[in-house]
C-alpha positions in Angstrom: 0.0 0.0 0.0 1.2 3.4 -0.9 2.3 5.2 2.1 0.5 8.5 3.1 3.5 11.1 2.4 3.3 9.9 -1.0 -0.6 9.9 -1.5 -0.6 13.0 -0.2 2.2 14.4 -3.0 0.4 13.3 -5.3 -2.3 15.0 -4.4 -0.8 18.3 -4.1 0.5 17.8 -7.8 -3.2 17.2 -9.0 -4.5 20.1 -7.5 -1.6 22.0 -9.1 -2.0 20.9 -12.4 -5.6 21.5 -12.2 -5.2 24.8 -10.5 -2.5 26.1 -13.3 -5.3 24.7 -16.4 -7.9 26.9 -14.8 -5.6 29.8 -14.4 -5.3 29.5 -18.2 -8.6 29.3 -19.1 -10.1 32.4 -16.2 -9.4 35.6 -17.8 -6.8 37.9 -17.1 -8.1 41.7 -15.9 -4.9 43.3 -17.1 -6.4 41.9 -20.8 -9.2 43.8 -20.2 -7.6 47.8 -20.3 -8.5 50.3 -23.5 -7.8 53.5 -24.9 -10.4 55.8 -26.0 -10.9 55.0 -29.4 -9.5 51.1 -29.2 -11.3 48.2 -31.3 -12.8 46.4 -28.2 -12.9 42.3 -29.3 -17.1 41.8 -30.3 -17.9 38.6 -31.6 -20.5 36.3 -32.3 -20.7 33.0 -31.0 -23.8 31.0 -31.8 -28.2 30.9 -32.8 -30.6 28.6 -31.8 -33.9 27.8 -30.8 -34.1 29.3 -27.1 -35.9 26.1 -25.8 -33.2 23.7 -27.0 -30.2 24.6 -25.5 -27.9 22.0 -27.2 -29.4 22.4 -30.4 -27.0 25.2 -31.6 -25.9 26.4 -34.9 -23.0 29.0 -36.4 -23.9 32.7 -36.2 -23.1 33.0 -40.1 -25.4 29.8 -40.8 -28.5 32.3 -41.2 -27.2 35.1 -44.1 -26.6 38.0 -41.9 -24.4 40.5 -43.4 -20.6 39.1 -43.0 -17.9 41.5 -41.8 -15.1 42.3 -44.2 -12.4 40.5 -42.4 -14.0 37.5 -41.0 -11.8 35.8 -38.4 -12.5 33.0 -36.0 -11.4 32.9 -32.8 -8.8 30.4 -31.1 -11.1 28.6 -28.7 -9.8 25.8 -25.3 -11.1 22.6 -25.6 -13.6 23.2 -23.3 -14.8 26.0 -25.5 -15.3 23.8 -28.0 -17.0 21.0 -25.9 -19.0 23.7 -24.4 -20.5 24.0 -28.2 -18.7 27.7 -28.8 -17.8 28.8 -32.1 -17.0 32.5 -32.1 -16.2 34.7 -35.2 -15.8 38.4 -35.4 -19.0 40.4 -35.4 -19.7 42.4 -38.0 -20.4 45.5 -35.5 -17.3 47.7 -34.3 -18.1 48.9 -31.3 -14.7 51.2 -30.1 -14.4 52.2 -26.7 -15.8 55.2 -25.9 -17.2 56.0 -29.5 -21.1 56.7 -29.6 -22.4 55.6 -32.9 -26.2 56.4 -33.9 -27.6 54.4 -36.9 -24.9 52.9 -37.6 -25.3 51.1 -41.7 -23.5 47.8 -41.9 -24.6 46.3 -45.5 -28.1 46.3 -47.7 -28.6 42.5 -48.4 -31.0 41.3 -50.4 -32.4 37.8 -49.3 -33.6 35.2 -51.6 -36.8 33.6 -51.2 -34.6 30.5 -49.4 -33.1 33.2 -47.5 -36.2 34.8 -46.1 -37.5 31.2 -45.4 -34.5 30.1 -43.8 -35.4 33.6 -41.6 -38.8 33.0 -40.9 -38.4 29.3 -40.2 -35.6 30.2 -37.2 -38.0 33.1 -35.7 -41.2 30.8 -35.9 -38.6 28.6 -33.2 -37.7 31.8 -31.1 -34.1 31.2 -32.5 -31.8 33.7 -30.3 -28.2 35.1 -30.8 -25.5 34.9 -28.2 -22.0 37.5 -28.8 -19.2 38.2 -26.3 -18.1 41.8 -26.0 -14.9 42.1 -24.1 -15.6 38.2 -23.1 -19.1 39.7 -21.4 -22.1 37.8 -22.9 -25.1 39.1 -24.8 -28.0 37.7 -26.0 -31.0 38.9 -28.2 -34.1 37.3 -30.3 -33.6 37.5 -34.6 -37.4 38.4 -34.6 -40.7 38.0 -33.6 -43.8 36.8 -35.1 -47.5 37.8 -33.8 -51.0 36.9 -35.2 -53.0 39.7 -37.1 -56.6 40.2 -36.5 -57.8 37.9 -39.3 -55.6 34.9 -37.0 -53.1 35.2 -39.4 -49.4 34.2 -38.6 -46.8 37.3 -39.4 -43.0 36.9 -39.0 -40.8 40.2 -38.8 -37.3 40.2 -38.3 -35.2 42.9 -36.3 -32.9 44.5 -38.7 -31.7 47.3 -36.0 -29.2 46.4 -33.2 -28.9 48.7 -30.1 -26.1 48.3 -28.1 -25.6 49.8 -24.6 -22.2 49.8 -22.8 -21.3 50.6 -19.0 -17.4 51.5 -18.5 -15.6 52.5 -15.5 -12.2 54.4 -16.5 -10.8 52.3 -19.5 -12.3 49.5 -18.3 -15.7 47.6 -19.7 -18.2 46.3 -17.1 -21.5 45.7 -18.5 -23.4 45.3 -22.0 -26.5 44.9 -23.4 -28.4 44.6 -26.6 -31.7 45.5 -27.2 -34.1 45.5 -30.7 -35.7 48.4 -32.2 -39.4 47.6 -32.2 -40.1 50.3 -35.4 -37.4 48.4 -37.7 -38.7 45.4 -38.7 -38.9 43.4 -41.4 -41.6 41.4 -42.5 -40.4 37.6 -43.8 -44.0 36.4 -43.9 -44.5 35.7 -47.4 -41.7 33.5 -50.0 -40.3 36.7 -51.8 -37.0 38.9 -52.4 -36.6 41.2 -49.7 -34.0 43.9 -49.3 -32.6 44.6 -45.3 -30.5 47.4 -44.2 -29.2 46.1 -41.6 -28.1 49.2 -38.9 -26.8 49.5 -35.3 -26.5 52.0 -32.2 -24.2 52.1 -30.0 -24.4 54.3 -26.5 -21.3 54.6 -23.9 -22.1 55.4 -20.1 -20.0 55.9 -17.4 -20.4 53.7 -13.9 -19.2 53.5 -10.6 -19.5 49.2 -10.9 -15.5 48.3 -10.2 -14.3 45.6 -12.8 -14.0 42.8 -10.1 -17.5 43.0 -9.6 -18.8 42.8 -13.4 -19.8 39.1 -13.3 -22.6 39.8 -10.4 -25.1 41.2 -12.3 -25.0 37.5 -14.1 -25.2 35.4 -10.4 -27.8 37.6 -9.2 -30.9 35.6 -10.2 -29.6 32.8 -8.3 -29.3 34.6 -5.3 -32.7 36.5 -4.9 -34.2 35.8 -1.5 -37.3 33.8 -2.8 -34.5 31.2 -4.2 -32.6 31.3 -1.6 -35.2 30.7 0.5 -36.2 27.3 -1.7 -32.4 26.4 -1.3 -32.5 26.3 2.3 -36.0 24.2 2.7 -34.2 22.0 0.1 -31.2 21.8 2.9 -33.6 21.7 5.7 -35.4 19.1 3.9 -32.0 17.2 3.5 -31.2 17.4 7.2 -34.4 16.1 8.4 -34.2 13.2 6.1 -30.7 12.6 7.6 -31.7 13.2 11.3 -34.8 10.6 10.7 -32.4 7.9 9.4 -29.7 8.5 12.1 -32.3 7.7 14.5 -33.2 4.5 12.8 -30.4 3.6 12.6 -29.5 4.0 15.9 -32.3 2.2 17.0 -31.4 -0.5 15.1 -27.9 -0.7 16.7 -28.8 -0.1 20.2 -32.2 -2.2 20.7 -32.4 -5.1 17.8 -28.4 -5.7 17.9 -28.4 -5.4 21.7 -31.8 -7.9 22.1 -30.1 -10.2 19.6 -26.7 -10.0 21.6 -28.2 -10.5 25.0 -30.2 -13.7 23.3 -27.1 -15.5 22.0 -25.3 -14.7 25.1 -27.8 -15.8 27.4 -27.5 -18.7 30.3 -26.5 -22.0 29.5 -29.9 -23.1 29.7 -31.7 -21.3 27.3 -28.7 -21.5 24.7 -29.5 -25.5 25.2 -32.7 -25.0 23.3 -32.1 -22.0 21.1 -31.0 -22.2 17.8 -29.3 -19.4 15.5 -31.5 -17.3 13.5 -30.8 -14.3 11.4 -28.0 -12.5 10.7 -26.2 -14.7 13.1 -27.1 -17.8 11.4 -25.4 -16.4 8.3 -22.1 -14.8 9.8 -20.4 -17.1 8.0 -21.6 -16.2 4.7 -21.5 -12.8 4.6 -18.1 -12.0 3.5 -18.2 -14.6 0.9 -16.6 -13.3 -2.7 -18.9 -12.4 -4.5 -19.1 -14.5 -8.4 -18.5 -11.5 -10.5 -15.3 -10.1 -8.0 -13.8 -8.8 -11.4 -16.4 -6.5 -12.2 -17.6 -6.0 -8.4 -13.3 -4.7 -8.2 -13.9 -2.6 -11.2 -17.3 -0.7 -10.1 -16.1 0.1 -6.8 -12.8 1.8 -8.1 -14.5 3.5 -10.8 -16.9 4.8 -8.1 -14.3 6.0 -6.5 -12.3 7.3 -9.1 -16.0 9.7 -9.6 -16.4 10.3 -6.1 -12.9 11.7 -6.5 -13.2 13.7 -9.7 -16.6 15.5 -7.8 -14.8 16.6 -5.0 -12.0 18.2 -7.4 -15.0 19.7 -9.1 -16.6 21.1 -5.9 -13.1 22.5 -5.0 -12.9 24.7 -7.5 -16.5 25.7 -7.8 -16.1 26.6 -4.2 -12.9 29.0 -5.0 -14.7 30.9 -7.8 -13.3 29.2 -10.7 -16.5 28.3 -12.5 -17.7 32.2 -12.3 -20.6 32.8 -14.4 -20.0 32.5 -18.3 -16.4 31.5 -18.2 -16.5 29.8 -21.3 -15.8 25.8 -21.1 -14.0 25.9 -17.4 -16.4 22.9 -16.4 -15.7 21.0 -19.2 -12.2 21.5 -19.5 -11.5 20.9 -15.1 -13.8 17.3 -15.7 -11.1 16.5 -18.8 -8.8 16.7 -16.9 -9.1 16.0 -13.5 -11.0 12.7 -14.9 -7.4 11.8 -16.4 -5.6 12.7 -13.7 -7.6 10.7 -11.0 -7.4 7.8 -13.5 -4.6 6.1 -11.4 -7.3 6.4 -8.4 -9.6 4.3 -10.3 -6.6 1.8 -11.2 -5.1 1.3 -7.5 -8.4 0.9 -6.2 -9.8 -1.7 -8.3 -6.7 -3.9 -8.6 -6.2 -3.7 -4.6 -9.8 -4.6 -3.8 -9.1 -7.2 -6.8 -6.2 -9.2 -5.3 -7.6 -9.1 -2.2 -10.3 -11.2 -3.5 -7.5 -13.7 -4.7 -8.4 -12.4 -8.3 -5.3 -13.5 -11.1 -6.5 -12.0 -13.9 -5.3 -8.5 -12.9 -4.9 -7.2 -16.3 -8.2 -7.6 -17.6 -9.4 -6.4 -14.3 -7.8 -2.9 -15.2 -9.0 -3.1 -19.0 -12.7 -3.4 -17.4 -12.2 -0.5 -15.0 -11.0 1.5 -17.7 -13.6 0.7 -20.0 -16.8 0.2 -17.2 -17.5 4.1 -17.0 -15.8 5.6 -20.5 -17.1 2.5 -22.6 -20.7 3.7 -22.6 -19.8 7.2 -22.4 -17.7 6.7 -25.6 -20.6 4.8 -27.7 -23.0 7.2 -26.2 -20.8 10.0 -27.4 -20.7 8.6 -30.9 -24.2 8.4 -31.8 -25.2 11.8 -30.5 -22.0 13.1 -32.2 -23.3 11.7 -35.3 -26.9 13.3 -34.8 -24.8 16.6 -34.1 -23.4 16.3 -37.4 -26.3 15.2 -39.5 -28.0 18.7 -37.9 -24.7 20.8 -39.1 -24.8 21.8 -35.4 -22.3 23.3 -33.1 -22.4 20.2 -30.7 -20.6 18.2 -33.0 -16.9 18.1 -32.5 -14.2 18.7 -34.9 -11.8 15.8 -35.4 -9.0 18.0 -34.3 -10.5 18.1 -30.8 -11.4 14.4 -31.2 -7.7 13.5 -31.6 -6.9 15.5 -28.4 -9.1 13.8 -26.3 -7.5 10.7 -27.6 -3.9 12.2 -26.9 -5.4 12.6 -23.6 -7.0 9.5 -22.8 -4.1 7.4 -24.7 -1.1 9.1 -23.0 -2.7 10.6 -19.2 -5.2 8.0 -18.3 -4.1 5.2 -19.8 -0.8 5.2 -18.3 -1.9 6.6 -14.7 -4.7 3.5 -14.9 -2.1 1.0 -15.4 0.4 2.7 -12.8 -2.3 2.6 -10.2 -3.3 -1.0 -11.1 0.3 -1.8 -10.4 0.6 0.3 -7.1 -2.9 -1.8 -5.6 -1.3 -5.1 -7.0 2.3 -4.9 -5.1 0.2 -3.1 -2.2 0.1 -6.7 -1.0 -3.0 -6.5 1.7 -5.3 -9.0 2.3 -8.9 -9.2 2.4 -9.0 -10.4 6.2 -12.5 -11.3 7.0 -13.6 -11.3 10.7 -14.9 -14.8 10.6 -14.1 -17.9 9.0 -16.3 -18.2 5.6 -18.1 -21.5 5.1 -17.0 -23.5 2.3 -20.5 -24.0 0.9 -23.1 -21.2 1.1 -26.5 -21.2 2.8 -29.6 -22.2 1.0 -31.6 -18.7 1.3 -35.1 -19.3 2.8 -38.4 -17.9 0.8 -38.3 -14.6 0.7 -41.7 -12.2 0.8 -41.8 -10.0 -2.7 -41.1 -6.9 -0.6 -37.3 -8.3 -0.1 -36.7 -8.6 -3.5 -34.2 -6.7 -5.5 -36.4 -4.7 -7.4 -38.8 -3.5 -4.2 -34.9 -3.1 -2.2 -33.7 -0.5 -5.0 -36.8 1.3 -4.9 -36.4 1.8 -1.1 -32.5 2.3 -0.9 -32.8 5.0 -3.8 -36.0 6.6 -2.7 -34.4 8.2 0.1 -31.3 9.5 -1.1 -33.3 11.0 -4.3 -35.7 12.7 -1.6 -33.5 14.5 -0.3 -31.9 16.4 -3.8 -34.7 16.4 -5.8 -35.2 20.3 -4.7 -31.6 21.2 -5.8 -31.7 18.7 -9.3 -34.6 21.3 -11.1 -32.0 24.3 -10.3 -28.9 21.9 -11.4 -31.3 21.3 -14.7 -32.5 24.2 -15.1 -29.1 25.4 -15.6 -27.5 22.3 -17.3 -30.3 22.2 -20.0 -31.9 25.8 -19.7 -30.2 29.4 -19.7 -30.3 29.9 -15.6 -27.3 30.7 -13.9 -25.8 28.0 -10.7 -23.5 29.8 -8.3 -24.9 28.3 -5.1 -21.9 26.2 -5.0 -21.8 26.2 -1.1 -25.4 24.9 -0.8 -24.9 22.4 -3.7 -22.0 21.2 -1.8 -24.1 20.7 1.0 -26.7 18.5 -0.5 -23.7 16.3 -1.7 -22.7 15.7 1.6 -26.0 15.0 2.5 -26.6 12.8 0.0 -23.1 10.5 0.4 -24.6 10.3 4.6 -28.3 9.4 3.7 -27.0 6.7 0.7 -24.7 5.2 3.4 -26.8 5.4 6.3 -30.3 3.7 4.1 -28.1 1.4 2.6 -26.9 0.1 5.8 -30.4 -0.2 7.2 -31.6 -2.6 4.1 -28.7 -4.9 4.5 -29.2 -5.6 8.0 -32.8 -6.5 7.4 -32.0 -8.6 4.4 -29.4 -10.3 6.7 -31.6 -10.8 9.6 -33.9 -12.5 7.3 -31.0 -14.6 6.2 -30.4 -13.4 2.8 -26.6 -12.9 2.3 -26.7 -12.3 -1.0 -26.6 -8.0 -0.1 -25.3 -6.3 -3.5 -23.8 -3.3 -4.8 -26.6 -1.9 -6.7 -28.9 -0.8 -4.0 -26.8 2.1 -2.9 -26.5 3.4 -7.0 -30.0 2.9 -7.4 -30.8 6.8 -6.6 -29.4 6.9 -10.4 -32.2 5.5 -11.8 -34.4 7.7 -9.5 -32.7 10.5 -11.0 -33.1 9.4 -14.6 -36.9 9.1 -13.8 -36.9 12.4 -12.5 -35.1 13.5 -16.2 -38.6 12.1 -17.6 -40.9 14.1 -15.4 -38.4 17.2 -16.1 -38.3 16.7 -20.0 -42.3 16.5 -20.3 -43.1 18.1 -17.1 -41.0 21.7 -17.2 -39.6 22.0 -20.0 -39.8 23.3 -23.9 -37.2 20.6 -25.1 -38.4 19.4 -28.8 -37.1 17.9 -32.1 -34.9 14.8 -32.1 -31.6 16.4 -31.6 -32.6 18.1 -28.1 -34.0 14.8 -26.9 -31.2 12.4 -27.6 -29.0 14.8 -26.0 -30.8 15.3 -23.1 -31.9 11.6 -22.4 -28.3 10.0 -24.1 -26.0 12.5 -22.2 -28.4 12.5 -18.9 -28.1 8.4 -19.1 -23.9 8.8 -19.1 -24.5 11.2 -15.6 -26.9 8.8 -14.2 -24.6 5.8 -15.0 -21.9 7.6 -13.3 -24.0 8.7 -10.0 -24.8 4.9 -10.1 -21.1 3.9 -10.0 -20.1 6.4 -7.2 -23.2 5.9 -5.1 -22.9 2.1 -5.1 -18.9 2.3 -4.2 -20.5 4.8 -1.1 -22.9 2.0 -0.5 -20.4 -1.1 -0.7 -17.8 0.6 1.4 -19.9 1.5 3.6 -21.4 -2.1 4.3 -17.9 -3.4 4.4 -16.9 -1.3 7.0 -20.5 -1.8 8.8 -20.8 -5.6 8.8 -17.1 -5.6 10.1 -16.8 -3.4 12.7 -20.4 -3.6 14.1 -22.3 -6.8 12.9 -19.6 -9.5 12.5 -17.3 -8.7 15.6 -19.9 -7.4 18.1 -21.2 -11.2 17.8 -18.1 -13.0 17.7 -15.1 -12.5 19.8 -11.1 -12.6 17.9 -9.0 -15.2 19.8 -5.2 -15.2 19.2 -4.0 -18.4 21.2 -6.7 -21.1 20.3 -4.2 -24.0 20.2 -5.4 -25.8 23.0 -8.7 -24.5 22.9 -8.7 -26.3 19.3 -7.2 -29.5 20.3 -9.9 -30.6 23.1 -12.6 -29.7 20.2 -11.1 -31.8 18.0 -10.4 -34.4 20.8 -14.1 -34.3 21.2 -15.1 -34.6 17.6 -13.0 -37.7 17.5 -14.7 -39.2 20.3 -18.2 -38.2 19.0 -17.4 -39.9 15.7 -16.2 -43.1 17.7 -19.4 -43.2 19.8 -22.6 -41.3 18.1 -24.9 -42.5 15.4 -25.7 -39.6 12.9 -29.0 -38.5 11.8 -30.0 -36.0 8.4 -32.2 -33.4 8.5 -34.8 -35.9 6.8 -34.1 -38.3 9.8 -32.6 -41.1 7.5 -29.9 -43.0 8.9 -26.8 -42.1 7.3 -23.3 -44.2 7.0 -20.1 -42.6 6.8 -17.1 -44.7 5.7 -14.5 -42.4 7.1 -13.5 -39.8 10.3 -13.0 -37.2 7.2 -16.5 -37.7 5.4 -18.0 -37.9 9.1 -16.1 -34.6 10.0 -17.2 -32.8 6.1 -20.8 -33.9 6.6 -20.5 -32.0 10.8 -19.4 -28.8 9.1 -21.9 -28.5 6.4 -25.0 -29.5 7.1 -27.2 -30.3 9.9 -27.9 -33.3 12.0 -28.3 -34.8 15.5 -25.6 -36.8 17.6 -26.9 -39.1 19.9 -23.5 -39.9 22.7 -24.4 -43.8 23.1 -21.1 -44.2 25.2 -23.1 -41.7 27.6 -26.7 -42.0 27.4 -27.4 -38.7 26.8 -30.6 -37.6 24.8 -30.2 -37.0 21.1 -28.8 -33.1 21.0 -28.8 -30.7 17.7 -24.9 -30.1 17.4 -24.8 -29.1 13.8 -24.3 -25.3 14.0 -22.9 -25.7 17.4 -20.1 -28.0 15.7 -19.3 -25.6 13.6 -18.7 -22.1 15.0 -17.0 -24.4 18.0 -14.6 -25.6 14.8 -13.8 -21.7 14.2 -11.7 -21.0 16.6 -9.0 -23.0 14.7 -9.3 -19.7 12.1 -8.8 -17.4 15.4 -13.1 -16.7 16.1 -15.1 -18.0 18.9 -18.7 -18.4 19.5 -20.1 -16.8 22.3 -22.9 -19.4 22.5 -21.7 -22.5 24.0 -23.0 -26.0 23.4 -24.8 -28.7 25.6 -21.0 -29.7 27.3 -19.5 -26.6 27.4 -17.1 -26.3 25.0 
């Protein structure tokens, strides 16, 4: 195992690496200085219909007039992931230089022109420009119906633009229409546009540190603050209600259980294990698919790991309104960089499992999160290009993400696989595992897997779903998210209730003997959240046309897969830890020094063998032809011994036998049998 100096290196190099990307991609203030009379940088970025966010398209794909020198800008990869394609505008606005009427060009549109026009305004297709890397938005056109309910489509051929400055610096802009200049695109005919703009400097006392608030002031108007903190409040009751079950659990049904198994001599005669005691001996049993069990929990853990980057630099202002493809650049690469996180873990758990097939253990980690992202990725790309939209990627950025996956997470995967293998720990169960499993007893439909996932993700979903329409509204809408604090909040509150509801389940489905507990009921709050995309999509939203809806449900299905992952890793090491510390070794006690201890048991067995006749469960005689087949048959299965040599009355031994046996592995039974022992 890597020691802690180390880790903790390597964690200070991550969060420099990350910290110097995002330095290059926030802007730089001392960029942002002109001279009275300078060109200040205008350009335009994108159009689309306002309701579908990801459905995007090039300013220049509907014929405005196009500047003289038409330049496109040098954009970050997450620029480009973010679905930015900016150009020079073909407005020049100059700092400090009022211009009234402005004439740009006469064009005249063709009848596909002016239908190309009136199609995008009959969508509510809007423009988005960055002036001086502030963001502006405004509508093409409009369209209204005429007394005779006739349909009429104008579009704005007059731009007014309005800029705040403070000294020679630029702190706010906006763009408005002029109502009176219109141009009517109703009918399929040559039109002529003059297309004109106004531009207006005034003065402010705003200081340029402060220009971004105006953007993050929706979010934090008291009525939505006000829904943020019932959300919380919401959250912390849900956690306060499951802490007290919980406890209750712990202190009364563990404490009743423990005081019936370690009860007088007497009773113990007639009592016989039931629940999760019965079972302590199956409960850390591998489970049959350890490969892909390894591979889950370390890519859980390699997301788990990747959010709290994420939430780091949210929390120190990074991700400030409209800096353009921050998020998607920091998940690039801090999802590389914590690669070898995903490796280490996976390959440790792996081995400790007495897995041999290490390698192809690493290949499925590597392949169990970005596999489906990658084919998901594909097919919407495809739609993306079959639309001519901005979402689709150009194969220059596809090749660095290739770079980046072939020469960062590749390698840091297979270092960290290597790391967990040599770590050289071992997966040292509290109790001796039985070599055959227990038959699980009828179950009631209510325990099933299906009814447990509804339950175990329930719970963790109820306590979110207040914060997830703000996170979507934002994601797939044009609000603004800089609640990072409160989000942050909710997370934790969600990692507590997923662990805490989680652990609650398992003990019931191990009290009813069921030892088969599984990874997927802590992740199943993903599927609750994909639900919730459905209700979201239909419910309160615009969203339509096959584009928007691939993209929402394709790229919402990758995020749910991945709060799956994560989650369930919570879940599972949260059981681990649980069933050690609290269920497995409050009910049995560790001995050291059992050699003695072990040899009068096995004296005994030896003389019951000589002296006792065996009887099934079925009450059928049953003839063993040697000490080793007698022994086998003690250890596994049920029966009665009858002491001849003593006249004793017939006793159940069977499970009695067998935890007696385990203190040759170093665990002892606090229940004793009929002699003692």
């Amino acid at each position: 195992m890597m020691e802690k100096p180390q880790i903790y290196k390597w964690l200070v190099l991550a969060l420099f690496v990350i910290f110097s990307v995002m330095g290059a991609v926030a802007s730089d203030a001392s960029n942002h200085k002109f001279k009275n009379g300078d060109v200040v940088p205008l350009y335009a970025n994108k159009v689309g219909p306002f309701q579908n966010p990801s459905e995007t398209y090039r300013y220049f794909d509907l014929p405005f007039c196009l500047p003289g020198d038409l330049k496109e800008k040098k954009e970050a990869l997450g620029e480009v992931l973010n679905g930015d394609r900016l150009v020079s505008a073909p407005y020049k606005l100059d700092f400090l230089v009022d211009k009234d009427s402005e004439f740009i060009c006469t064009k005249k549109l063709t009848k596909q022109e002016v239908s190309k026009f009136r199609n995008a305004i009959s969508k509510d297709y809007y423009f988005q420009m960055y002036f001086d890397d502030l963001p502006l938005w405004g509508f093409i056109g409009k369209y209204e119906k005429t007394d005779l309910n006739e349909q009429k489509y104008y579009l704005f051929k007059h731009l007014q633009f309005e800029v705040l400055y403070n000294k020679d610096r630029v702190i706010e802009v906006n763009v408005r229409t002029d109502p009176s200049a219109l141009v009517d695109v109703t009918e399929d005919k040559e039109v002529n546009v003059d297309f004109m703009y106004t531009v207006r400097w005034k003065e402010t006392n705003i200081p340029f540190d402060k220009r971004m608030e105006k953007y993050s002031q929706n979010s934090s108007l008291p009525h939505h603050l006000e829904i943020h903190w019932f959300s919380i409040i919401n959250s912390c009751v849900t956690v306060l209600l499951l802490t007290g079950f919980l406890a209750t659990i712990l202190m009364r049904v563990l404490k009743n259980d423990f005081v019936k198994y370690a009860h007088d001599e007497e009773t113990a005669e007639d009592q016989e294990e039931t629940g999760w005691k019965y079972i302590h001996g199956d409960v850390f049993r591998y489970p049959k698919f350890k490969s892909l069990f390894a591979a889950a929990l370390g890519s859980g853990t390699q997301l788990f790991a990747l959010t709290i980057f994420i939430f780091i630099l949210a929390l120190v202002g990074v991700f400030y309104p409209y800096n353009r493809g921050a998020l998607f650049t920091a998940l690039v690469v801090i999802y590389a960089l914590t690669s070898g996180i995903a490796g280490y873990t996976a390959s440790s758990f792996y081995c400790q499992l007495e897995g041999t097939n290490w390698v192809r253990n690493l290949l499925l980690t590597g392949s169990l999160f970005c596999g489906p992202l990658f084919l998901t990725f594909c097919f919407l790309n495809t739609v993306a290009i079959a639309y001519s939209a901005t979402a689709a990627l150009p194969f220059g950025t596809i090749v660095v993400i290739a770079l980046i996956w072939a020469l960062v997470t590749s390698p840091l995967l297979v270092l960290g696989g290597i790391a967990g293998k040599n770590s050289k720990a071992d997966f040292q169960a509290p109790c001796r595992t039985t070599k055959y499993p227990r038959e699980i007893p009828p179950l009631p439909w209510y325990r099933g897997s299906l009814p447990q996932m509804a339950m175990a993700g329930f719970l963790p979903f109820s306590a979110i779903y207040i914060e997830l329409y703000y996170i979507f509204a934002s994601v797939w809408g044009h609000r603004i998210y800089t609640i990072y604090s409160i989000l942050f909040i909710v997370f934790i509150i969600l990692v507590i209730v997923t662990a805490f509801i989680t652990i609650a389940l398992t003990y019931f489905q191990l009290a009813a003997e069921d030892h088969e507990w599984s990874f997927v009921c802590g992740g199943s709050t993903g599927l609750f959240i994909y639900a919730y995309c459905l209700y979201y999509y239909y419910g309160r939203s615009d969203m339509t046309g096959f584009m928007q809806t691939s993209f929402f449900f394709g790229y919402m299905a990758c995020i749910c897969y991945g709060f799956f992952l994560m989650l369930g890793m919570i879940g599972g090491v949260s059981l681990l830890l649980w069933t050690w510390e609290d269920m497995v070794q409050d009910g049995v006690q560790t001995y050291e020094s059992c050699r003695n201890p072990c040899t009068n048991i096995y004296n005994f067995i030896d003389l019951a063998i000589e002296h006792a006749i065996y009887f099934s469960n079925s009450d059928n005689f049953k003839a063993f032809q040697s000490d080793s087949e007698k022994t086998e048959h003690m250890l596994n299965t049920n029966f009665l011994v009858l002491p001849l040599a003593h006249g004793d009355r017939p006793t159940h031994w069977g499970r009695s036998v067998e935890v007696t046996l385990a203190c040759c592995t170093g665990v002892v039974h606090r229940q004793k049998n009929n002699n003692g022992l």
